[in-house]
N, C-alpha and C positions, 0 to 999 in steps of 0.2 A: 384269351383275347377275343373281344367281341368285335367281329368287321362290318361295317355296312354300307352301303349307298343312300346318298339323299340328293334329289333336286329339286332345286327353286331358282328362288331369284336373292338376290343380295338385297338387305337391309342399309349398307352405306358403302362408301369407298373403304375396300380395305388399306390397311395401315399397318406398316412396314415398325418394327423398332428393335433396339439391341436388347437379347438375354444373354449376358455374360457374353462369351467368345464369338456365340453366334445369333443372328438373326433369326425374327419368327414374324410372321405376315399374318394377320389374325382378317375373320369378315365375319360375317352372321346370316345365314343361309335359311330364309323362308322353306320351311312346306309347306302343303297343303292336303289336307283330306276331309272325306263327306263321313259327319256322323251324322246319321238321319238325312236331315234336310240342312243341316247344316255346316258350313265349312269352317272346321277347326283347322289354325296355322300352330305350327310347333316351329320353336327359332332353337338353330343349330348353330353352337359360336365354333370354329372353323380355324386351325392355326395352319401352315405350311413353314415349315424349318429351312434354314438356308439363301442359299444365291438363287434356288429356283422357286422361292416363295418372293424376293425380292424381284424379278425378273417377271412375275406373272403380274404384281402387286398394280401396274401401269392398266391391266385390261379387266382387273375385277371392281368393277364401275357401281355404284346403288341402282337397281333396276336389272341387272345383269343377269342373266340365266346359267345357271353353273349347272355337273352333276360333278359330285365326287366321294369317292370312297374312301377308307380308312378305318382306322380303330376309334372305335366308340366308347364314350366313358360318359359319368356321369359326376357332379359335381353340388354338394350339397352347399349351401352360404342364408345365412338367415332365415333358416325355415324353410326355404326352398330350393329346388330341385334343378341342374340347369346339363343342358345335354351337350357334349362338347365330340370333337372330331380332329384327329390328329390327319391329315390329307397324305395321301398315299398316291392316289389319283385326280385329276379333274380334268373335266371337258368345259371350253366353254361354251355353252350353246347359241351364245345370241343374245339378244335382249333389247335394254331401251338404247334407242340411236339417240345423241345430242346433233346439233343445228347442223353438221357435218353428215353429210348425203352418202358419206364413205363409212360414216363412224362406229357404226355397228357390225360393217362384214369386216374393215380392215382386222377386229380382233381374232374372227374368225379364218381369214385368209392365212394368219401367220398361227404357226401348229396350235390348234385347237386342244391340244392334250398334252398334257402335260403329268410323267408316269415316273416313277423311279424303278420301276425293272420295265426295261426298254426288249426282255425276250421276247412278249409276245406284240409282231409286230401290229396284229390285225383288233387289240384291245381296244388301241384311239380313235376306231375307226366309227364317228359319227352317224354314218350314213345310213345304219341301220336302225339307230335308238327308233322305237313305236312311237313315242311320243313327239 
């Protein structure tokens, strides 16, 4: 299994729908990096399974700043190449506020993390990320 982290910011509103018995919450997560002079984006399509992908779906916003971890795969379809992430973890960091003076921390005031092994408790813990 290959794990990584990536963050950016969301490409659109994620979007909640039924596979079979359960639920899967899909988004597409910008990076960024400098080749040379110039900054290459790579887009990460992004699922979360369950009541806790439904549950997050209301605060991952287009403009949104996420990080999140997981297994990494990749997916070939017409000749090309597409990089995908089953979410394991995410933070949300923040991001663009709409016309609401609240609307950008309220996501962040209510648990910013979001984990499926809840033993370590000091993982979701924001306040150190560098960036």
């Amino acid at each position: 299994m290959l794990v990584g982290t990536a963050a950016g910011n969301l490409g659109k509103d994620a979007e909640t729908r039924q596979a079979g018995k359960d639920t899967v919450t899909s988004f597409s997560v910008a990076t960024q990096r400098m080749v040379g002079k110039e900054k290459v984006t790579t887009w990460i399509d992004c699922s979360i399974w369950g009541k806790r992908g439904e549950g997050l779906a209301p605060y991952l916003k287009k403009g949104s700043t996420v990080s999140c971890t997981g297994e990494l795969f990749s997916h070939e379809h017409q000749g090309k190449t597409y990089l995908k992430m089953k979410v394991d973890q995410i933070a949300l960091l923040g991001g663009k506020r709409d016309g609401n003076s609240s609307g950008g921390s309220s996501s962040q005031s209510k648990s910013s993390t979001a984990k499926n092994n809840s033993s370590n408790d000091d993982a979701g813990d924001t306040d150190d990320i560098p960036f």
